[in-house]
C-alpha positions in Angstrom: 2.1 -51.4 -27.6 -1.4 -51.1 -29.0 -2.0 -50.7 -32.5 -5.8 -50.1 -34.0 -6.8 -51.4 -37.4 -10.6 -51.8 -38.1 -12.0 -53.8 -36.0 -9.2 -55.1 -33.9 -6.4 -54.3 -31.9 -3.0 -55.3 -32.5 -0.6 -55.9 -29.4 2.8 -56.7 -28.9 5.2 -56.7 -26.2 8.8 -57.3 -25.2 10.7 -58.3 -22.2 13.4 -60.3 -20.8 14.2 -62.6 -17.6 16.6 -59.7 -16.4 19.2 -60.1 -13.8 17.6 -63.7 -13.1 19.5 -65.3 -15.8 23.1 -64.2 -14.4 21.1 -66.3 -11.3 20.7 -69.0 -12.5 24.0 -69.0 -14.6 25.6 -69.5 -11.1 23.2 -72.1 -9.9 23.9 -73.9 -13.1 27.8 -73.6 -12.5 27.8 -74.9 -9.2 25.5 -77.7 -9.1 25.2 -78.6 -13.2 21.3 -78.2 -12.8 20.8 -78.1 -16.4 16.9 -77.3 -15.7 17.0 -73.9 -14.3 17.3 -72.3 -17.3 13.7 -73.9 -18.6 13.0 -71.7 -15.9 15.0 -68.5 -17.1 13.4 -68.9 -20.9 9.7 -69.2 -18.6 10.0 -66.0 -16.5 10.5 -63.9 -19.7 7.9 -65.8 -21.6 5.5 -64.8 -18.9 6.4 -61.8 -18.5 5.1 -60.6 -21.9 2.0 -63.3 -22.2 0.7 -61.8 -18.5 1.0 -58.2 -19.3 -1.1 -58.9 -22.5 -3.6 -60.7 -20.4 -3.9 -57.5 -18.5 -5.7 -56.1 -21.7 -7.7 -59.2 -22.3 -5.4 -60.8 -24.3 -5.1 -64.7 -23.5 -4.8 -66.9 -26.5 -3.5 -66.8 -30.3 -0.1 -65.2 -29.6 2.8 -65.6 -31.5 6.3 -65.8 -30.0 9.7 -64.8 -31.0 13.1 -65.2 -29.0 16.2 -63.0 -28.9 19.0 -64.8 -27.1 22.6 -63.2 -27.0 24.8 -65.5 -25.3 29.1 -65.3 -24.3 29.7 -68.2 -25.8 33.1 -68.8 -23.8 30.5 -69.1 -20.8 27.6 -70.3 -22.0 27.9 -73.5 -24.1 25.3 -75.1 -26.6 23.9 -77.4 -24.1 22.5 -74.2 -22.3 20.9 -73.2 -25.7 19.3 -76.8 -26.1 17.8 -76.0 -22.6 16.6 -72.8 -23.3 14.5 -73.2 -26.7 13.6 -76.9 -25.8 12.2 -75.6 -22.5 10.4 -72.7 -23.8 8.4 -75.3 -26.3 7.3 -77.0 -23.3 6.7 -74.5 -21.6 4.1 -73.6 -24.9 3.0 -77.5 -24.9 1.5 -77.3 -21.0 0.1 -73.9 -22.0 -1.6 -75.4 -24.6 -3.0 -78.2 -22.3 -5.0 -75.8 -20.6 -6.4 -74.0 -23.5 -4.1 -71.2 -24.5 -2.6 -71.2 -27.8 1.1 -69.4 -28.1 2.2 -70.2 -31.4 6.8 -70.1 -31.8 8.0 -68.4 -34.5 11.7 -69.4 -34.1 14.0 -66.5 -33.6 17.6 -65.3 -33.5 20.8 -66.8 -31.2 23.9 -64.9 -31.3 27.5 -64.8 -30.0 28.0 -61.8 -28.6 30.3 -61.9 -26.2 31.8 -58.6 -26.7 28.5 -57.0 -25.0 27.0 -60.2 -23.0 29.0 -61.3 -20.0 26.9 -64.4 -19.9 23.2 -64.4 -21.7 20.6 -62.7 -22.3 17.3 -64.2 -23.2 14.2 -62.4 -24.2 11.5 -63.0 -26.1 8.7 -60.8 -28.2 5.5 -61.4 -28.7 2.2 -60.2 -31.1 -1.5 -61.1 -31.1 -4.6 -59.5 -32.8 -7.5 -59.0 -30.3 -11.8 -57.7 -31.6 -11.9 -54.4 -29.9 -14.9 -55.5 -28.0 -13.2 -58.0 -26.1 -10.5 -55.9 -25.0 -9.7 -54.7 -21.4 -9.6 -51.2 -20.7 -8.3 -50.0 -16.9 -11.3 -48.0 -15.7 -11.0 -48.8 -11.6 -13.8 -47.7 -9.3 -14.6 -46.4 -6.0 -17.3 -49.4 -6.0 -14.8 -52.4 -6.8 -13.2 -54.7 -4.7 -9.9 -56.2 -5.3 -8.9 -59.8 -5.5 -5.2 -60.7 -5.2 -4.0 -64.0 -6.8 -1.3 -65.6 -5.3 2.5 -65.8 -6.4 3.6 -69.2 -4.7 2.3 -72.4 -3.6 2.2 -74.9 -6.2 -0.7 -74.3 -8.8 -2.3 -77.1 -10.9 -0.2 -76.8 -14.1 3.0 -76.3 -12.5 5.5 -79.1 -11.6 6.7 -77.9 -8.4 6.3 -75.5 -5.3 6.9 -71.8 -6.7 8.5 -69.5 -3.9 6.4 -66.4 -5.8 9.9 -64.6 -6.9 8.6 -63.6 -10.6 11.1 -61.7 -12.3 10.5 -58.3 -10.6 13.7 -57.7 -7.6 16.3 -60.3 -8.7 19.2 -57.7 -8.4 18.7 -56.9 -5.2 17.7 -60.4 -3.9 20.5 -62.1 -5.2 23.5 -59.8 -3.5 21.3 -59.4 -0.9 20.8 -63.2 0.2 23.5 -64.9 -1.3 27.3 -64.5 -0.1 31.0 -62.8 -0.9 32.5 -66.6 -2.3 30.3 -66.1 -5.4 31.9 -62.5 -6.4 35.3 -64.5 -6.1 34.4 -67.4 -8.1 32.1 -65.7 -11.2 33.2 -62.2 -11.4 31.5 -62.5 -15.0 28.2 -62.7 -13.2 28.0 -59.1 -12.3 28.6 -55.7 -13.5 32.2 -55.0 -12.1 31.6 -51.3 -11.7 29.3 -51.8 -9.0 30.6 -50.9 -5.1 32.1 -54.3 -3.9 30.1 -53.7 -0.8 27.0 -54.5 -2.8 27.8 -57.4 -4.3 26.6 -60.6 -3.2 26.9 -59.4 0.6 24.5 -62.2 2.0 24.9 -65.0 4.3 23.2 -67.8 1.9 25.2 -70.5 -0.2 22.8 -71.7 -3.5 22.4 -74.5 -1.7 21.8 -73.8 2.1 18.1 -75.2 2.7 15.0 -73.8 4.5 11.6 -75.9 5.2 8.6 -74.7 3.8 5.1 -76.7 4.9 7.5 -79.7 5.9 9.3 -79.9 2.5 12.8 -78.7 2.4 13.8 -76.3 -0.5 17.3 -75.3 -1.3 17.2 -70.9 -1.2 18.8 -71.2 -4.7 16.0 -73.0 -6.5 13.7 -71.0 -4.5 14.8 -67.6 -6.0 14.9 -69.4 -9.0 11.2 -70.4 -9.2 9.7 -69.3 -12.3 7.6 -66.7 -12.8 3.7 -68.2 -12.4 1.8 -67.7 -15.4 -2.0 -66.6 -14.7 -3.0 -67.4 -18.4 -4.8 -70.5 -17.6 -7.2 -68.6 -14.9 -7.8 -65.4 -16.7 -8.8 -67.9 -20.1 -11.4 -69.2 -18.0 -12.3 -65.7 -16.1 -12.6 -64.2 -19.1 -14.9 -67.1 -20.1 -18.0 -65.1 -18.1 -16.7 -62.3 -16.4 -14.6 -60.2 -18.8 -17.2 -57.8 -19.2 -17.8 -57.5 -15.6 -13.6 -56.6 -14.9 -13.1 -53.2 -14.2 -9.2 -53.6 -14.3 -5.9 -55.9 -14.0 -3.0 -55.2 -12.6 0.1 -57.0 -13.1 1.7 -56.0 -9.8 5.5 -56.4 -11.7 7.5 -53.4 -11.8 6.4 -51.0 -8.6 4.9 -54.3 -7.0 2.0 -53.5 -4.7 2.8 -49.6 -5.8 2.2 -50.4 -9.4 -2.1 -49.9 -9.7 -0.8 -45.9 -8.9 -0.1 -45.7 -12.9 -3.7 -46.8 -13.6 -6.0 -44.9 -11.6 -7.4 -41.2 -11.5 -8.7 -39.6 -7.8 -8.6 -43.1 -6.0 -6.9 -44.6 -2.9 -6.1 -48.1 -3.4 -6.8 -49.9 0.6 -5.1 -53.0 0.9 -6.2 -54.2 3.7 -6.5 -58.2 4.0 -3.4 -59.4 1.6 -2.4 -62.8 1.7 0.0 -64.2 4.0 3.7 -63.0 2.5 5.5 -66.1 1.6 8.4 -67.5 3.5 10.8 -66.5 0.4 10.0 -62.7 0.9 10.8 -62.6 4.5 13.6 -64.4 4.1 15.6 -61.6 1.5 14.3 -59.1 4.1 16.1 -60.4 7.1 19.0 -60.9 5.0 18.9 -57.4 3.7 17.6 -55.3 6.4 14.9 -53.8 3.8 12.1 -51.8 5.6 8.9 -53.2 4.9 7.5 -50.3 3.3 10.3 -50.5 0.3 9.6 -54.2 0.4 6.3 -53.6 -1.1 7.7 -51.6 -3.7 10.3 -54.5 -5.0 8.8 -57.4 -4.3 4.9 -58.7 -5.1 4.9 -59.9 -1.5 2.5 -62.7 -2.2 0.8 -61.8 -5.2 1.1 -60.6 -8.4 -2.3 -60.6 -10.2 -4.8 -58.2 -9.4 -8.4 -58.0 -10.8 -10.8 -55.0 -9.9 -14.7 -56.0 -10.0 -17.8 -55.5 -8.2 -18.2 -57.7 -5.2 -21.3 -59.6 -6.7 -18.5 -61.2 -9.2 -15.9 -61.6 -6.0 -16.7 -65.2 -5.0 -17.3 -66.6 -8.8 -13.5 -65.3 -10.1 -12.0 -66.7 -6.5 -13.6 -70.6 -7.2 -12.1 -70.7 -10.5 -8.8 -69.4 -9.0 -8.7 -72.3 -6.5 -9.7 -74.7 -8.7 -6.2 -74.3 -10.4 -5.1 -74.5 -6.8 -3.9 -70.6 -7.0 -5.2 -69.3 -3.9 -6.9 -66.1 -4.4 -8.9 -63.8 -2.2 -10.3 -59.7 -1.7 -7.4 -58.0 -0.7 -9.0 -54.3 -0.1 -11.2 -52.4 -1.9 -11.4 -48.5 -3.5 -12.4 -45.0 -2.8 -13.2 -41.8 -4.1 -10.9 -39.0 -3.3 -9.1 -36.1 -5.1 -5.9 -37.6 -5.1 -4.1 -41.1 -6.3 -2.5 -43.2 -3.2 -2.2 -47.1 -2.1 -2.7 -47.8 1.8 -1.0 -51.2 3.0 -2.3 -52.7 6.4 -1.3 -55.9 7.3 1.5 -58.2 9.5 4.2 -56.1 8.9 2.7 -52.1 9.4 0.8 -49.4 7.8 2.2 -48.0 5.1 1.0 -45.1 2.4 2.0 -44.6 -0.8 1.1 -41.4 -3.6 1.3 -41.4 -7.3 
């Protein structure tokens, strides 16, 4: 929500972790990995600090959580967790520049409505109108993609790219039947039985990733990367030059069709999808195509400029180790689409 007053806008947004938290509830329960859900308080974190960065918004935010919790399945140790992680979460943000400022919050027992928890998290800032970020994509910019995995320069391990976008469907889809059986609180019962948890993963199978093995439960699990720490310095000389930013969240690569009038979107060069994505497709039989609508595929950041500006954005990218790169480019024409090319087919979207 944008508000005007003067000579400033006021913004504020809302969101939670979603279905990632009932995740990472069974991760927790079978292995007593305390630290996931640093991760859970994280993914919603970020996803209300990235959105706002999407308007120019970066720094100076204040924060406020709203965590309902079952408390006959969720004891205090989780909270502790939960609001000590999000603090350091803050702490490393502020490392690199970016000022998010807690304003405490509310916990409550609600079990009656909670099967497990839910934690989400508010947030507000005040931004000078002439510093804010306005979508107006054009048939001259190109588009740079930002990648959702690896492991970036402020984070503490390799991120699998899940954000927070997909987690219903990648957890029944890649993870298998015993879990129904053991933590019927960890799903809405009134779904088919066919659909729950109907894949051939344990939490703690492994797959190798660049020589390193990862267990598929932490993988799912990695938190949603943060992109504040680039756009702060981005912004530093090029936010004049930015012709829009996507956060390719809910609709994925789709999600640029809310944003634009008479263009088609050609992605044509995207990064390499990361191993985490094709592995919930062979586990779920997903065609590509709706892939692309779920899932970021690889990345979840996009900026719209003119090319001159291209290679500048891209060297401060990788020098936070977040590889980033032009993904397509736009055109003119009298009606809104995406166009996907890459390994796994052609495929055309319309808004």
């Amino acid at each position: 929500m944008v508000g005007k007053d003067d000579d400033f806008v006021n913004i504020m947004h809302a969101d939670t972790a979603g279905t990632k938290t009932s995740l990472a509830y069974l991760y927790w329960r079978e292995t007593g990995d305390l630290s996931v859900w640093r991760g859970i308080c994280q993914d919603s974190i970020v996803m209300n600090i990235d959105d706002m960065a999407c308007v120019g918004c970066v720094n100076d935010i204040i924060l406020s959580s709203t965590i309902g919790r079952n408390k006959s399945n969720i004891p205090g140790e989780v909270l502790k967790e939960i609001i000590q992680g999000a603090q350091a979460f803050l702490d490393e943000l502020s490392d690199h520049g970016v000022n998010i400022h807690s304003s405490g919050g509310e916990t409550a027992d609600v079990g009656d409505i909670v099967r497990t928890i839910d934690v989400g998290y508010t947030t507000f800032a005040r931004l000078p109108k002439n510093e804010l970020i306005v979508n107006d994509i054009k048939s001259e910019n190109v588009i740079i993609g930002f990648s959702s995995s690896g492991q970036a320069s402020y984070e503490k391990n390799y991120n699998g790219g899940m954000g927070s976008n997909g987690l219903t469907s990648a957890r029944h889809d890649v993870f298998g039947k015993q879990y129904a059986k053991k933590y019927p609180e960890s799903f809405d019962p009134s779904i088919d039985d066919q659909y729950i948890y109907s894949g051939s993963k344990s939490l703690t199978d492994k797959i190798e990733i660049n020589g390193t093995s990862h267990t598929i439960g932490k993988l799912v699990l990695s938190p949603t990367r943060t992109y504040l720490p680039v756009l702060n310095q981005i912004f530093k000389t090029h936010r004049k030059n930015i012709s829009g930013i996507i956060h390719c969240t809910g609709g994925a690569q789709t999600k640029v069709l809310k944003f634009i009038q008479n263009k088609k979107i050609i992605k044509d060069q995207l990064l390499e999808t990361p191993p985490l994505f094709k592995l919930i497709q062979s586990e779920s039989n997903t065609s590509w195509k709706e892939m692309y609508q779920v899932f970021n595929m690889g990345h979840r950041l996009e900026i719209f400029v003119d090319q001159k500006y291209a290679d500048e954005i891209i060297a401060i990218s990788n020098g936070f180790n977040v590889d980033a790169q032009i993904i397509g480019y736009v055109e003119d024409q009298d009606k809104n689409s995406v166009l996907i090319k890459g390994a796994h087919g052609e495929f055309e979207y319309f808004g």
